[in-house]
BADREN-632548 format. One record per residue (C-alpha): residue in three letters; z, y, x. Coordinates in pm, 1 decimal. Layout:
N
rest; up; north; east
ALA; Z; Y; X
...
This chain:
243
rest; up; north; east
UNK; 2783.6; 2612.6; -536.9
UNK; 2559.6; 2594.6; -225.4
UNK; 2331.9; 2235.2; -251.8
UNK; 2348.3; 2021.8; 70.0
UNK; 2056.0; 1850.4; 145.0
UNK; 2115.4; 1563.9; 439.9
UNK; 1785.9; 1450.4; 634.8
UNK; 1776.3; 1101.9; 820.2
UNK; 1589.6; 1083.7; 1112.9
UNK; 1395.3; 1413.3; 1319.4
UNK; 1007.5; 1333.3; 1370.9
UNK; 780.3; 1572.9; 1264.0
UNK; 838.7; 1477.6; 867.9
UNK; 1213.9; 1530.6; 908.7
UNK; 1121.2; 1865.6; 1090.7
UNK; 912.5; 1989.4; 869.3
UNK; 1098.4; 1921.6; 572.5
UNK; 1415.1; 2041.7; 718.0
UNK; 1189.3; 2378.6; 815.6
UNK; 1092.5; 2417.4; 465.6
UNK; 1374.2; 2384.0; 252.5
UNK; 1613.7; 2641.3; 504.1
UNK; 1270.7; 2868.9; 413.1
UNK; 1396.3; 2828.9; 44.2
UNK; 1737.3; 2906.8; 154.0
UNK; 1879.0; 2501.9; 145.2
UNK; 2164.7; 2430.8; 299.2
UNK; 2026.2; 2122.3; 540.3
UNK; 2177.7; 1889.0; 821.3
UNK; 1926.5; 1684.5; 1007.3
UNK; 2064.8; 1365.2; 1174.1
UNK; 1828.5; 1145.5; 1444.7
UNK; 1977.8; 843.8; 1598.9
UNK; 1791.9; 876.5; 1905.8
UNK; 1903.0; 1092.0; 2156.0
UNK; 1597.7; 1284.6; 2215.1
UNK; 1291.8; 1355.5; 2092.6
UNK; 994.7; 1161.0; 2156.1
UNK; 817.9; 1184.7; 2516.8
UNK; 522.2; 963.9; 2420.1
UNK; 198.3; 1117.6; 2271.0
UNK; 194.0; 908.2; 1959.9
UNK; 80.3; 1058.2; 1660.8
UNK; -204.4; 1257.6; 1797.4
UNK; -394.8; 1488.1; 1546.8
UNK; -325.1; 1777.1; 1330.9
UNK; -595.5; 1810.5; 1024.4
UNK; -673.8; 2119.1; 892.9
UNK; -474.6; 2107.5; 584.9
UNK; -173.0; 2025.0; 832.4
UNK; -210.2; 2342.0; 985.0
UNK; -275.2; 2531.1; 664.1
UNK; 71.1; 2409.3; 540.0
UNK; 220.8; 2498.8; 844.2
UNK; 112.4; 2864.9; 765.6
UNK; 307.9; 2875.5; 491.7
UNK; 636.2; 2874.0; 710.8
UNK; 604.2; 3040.2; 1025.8
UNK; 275.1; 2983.5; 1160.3
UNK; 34.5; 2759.3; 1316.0
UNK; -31.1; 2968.0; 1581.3
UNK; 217.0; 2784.6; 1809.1
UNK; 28.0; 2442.5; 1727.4
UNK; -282.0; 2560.0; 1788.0
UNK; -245.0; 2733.4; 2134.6
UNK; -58.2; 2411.1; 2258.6
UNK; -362.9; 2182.1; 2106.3
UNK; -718.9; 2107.0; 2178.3
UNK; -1011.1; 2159.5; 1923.2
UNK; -1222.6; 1820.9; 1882.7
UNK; -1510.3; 1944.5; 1665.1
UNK; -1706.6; 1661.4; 1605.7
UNK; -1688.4; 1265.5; 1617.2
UNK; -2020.0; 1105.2; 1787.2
UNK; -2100.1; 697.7; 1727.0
UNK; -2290.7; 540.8; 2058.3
UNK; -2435.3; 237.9; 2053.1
UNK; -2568.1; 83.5; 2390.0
UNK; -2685.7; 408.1; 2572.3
UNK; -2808.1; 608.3; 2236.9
UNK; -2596.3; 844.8; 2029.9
UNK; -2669.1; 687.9; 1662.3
UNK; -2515.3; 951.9; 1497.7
UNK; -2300.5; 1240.0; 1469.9
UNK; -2040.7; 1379.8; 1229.1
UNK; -1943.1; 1707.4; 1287.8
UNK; -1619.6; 1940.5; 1124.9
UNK; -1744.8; 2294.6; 1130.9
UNK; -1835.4; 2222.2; 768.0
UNK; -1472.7; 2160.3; 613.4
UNK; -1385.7; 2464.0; 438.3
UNK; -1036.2; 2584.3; 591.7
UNK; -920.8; 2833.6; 868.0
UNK; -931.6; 2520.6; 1070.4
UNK; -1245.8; 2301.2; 1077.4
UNK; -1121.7; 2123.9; 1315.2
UNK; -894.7; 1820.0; 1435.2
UNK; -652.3; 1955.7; 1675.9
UNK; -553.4; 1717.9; 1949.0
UNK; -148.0; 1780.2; 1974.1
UNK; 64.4; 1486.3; 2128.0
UNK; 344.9; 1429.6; 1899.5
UNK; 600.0; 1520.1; 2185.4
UNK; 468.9; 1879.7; 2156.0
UNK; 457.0; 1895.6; 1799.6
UNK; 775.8; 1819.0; 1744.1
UNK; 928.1; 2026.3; 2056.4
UNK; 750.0; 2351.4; 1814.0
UNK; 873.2; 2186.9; 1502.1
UNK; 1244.0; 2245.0; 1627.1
UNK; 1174.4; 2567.6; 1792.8
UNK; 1084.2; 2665.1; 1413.1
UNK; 1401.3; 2432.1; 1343.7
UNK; 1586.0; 2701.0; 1562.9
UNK; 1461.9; 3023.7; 1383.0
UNK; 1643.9; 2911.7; 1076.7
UNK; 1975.6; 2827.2; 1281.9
UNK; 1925.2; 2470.7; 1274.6
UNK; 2017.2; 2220.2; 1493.8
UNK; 1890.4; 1851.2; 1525.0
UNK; 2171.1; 1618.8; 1506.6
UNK; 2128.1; 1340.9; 1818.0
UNK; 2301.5; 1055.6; 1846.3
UNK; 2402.0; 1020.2; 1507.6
UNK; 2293.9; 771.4; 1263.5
UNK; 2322.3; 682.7; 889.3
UNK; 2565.5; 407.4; 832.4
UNK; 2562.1; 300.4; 492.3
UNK; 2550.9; 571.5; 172.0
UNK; 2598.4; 561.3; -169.6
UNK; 2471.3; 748.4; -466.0
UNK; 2583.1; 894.1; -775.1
UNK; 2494.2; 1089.6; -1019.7
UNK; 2675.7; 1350.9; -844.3
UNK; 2512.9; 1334.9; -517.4
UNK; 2489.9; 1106.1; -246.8
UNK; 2831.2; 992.6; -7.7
UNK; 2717.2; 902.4; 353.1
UNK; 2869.3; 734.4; 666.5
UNK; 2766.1; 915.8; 919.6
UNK; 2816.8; 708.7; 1308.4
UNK; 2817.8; 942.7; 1576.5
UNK; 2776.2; 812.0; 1947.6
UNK; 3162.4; 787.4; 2068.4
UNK; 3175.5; 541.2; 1739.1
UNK; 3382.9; 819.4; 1535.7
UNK; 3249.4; 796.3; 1156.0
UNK; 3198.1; 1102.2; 939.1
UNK; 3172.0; 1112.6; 550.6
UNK; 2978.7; 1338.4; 453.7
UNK; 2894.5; 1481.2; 18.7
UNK; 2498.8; 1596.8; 10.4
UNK; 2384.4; 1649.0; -342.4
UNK; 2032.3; 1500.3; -177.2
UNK; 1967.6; 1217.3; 102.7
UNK; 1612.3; 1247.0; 268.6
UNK; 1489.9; 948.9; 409.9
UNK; 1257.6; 1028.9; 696.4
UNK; 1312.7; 769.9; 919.1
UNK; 1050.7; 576.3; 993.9
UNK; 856.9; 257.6; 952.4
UNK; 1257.4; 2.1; 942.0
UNK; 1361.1; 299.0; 742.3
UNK; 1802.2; 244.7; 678.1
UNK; 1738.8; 470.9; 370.6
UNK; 1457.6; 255.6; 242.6
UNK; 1626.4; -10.9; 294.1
UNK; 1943.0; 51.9; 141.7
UNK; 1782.1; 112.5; -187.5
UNK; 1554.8; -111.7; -181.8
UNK; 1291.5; 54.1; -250.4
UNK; 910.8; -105.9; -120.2
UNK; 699.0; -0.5; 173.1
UNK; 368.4; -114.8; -34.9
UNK; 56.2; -184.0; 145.4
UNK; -103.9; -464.4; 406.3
UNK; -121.7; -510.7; 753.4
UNK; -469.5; -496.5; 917.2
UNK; -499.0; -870.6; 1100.7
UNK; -643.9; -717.2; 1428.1
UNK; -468.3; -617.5; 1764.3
UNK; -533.8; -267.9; 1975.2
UNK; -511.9; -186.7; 2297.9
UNK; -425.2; 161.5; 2312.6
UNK; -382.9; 409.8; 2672.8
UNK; -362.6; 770.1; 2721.4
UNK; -564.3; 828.3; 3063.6
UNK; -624.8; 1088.6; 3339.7
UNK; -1015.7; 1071.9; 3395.4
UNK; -1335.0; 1311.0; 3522.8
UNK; -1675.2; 1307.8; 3492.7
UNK; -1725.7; 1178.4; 3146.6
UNK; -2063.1; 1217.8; 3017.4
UNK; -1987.2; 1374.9; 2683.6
UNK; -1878.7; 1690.9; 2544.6
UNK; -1502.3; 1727.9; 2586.2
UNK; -1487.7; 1856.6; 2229.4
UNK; -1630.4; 1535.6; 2076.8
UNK; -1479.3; 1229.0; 2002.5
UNK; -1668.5; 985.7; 2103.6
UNK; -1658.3; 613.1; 1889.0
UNK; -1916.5; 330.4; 2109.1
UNK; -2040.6; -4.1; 1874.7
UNK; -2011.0; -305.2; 2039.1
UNK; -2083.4; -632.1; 1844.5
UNK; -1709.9; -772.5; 1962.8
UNK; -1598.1; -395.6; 1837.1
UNK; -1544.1; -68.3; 1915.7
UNK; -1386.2; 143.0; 2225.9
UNK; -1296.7; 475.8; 2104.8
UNK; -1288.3; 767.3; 2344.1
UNK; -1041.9; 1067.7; 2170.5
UNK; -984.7; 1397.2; 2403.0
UNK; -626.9; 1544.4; 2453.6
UNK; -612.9; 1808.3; 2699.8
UNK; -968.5; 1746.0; 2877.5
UNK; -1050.1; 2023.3; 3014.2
UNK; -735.0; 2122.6; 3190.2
UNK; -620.3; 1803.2; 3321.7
UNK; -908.6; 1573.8; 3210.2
UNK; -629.2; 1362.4; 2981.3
UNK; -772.3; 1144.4; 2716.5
UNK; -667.3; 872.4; 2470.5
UNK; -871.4; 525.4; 2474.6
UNK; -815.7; 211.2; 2252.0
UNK; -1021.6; -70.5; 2191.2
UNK; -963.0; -453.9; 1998.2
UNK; -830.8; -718.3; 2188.4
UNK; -1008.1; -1012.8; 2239.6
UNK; -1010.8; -1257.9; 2007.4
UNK; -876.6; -1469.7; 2252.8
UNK; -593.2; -1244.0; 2395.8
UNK; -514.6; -1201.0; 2067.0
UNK; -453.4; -1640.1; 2019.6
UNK; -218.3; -1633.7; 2331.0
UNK; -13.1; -1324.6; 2174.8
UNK; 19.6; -1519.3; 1835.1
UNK; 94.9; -1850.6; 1985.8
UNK; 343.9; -1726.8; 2215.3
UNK; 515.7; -1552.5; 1917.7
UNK; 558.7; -1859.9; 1736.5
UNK; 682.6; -2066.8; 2055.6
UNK; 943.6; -1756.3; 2082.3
């Protein structure tokens, strides 16, 4: 009997997992409740192991032609580099962190997606589901409001931080949240005064402004974020709590 395996939600976990089980031969739906996929850079960075994985099931080639190659992370404090940590030493294919917003990893993830005759789901979203030791029964609510039940002898939950599969079962989401607020843009910009292949991370005694390259060279697009100031950061909170 052919196994079903259903996947919530179509990021780049979703992807890949869907991508690696129809490898194997699994029989796999993949549902996203959006309607497309992200346009925003977002996750920025594939590691090296990331991209060794991704050899395993079709290639990273595809990744790494659409991606930049930051090769080293420098620390500046006032107008002297203080140090300077460099990847050429990490033992992979790949000593590198390749600068890939997440809207072009996942367009490649469901190209892959398409190679196994896949197709991502939109506009369709987990409604409730129940499990057995049979499998799993899901609710499936497409966009026109018409529900589908659906029998998957596995339920994937990859979706997200207010995860519905997560929260179904109840399961944690263990950790803490750092107490400190970022202010995060992705800018067009020339003439800066460091290598484009270098991150660049500046100490400041109220914190740090972090300078990460995404396509640089071509059309000078980088990613900046910095702490807010502790005072920006007391109007934010009190305007929360008078909400």
């Amino acid at each position: 009997m052919t196994k079903l395996v259903l996947i919530v939600g179509a990021g780049p976990v979703g992807m890949t997992m869907a991508s690696e089980l129809a490898r194997y031969g699994v029989a796999v739906r993949v549902i996203h409740k959006a309607a497309q996929r992200t346009d925003k850079s977002k996750g920025l960075v594939l590691w090296s192991r990331t991209l060794e994985l991704l050899d395993r099931g079709g290639g990273s080639s595809p990744f790494v032609d659409a991606g930049f190659k930051a090769e080293a992370v420098i620390f500046i404090a006032g107008d002297k580099v203080i140090g300077r940590v460099a990847m050429d030493s990490v033992q992979s294919p790949y000593p590198y962190g390749l600068m890939l917003p997440q809207s072009e990893t996942e367009r490649l993830l469901e190209e892959r997606l398409s190679t196994f005759g896949l197709t991502v789901e939109r506009r369709v979203e987990l409604a409730t589901f129940k499990s057995s030791d049979n499998g799993v029964e899901a609710v499936l609510r497409h966009a026109d409001g018409r529900e589908e039940t659906v029998f998957a002898d596995w339920l994937v939950g990859c979706d997200g931080a207010h995860s519905a599969v997560r929260h179904t079962l109840g399961a944690p989401f263990s950790g803490e949240t750092l107490d400190s607020d970022w202010m995060l843009a992705d800018v067009y910009m020339r003439g800066y005064p460091r290598p484009d292949s270098e991150a660049s991370v500046y100490w400041h005694r109220d914190g740090a402004f972090i300078i990460f390259p995404i396509s640089p060279v071509d059309i000078g697009f980088w990613r900046t974020f910095l702490p807010q100031a502790p005072s920006i950061r007391r109007h934010r909170r009190w305007s929360r709590f008078k909400r």
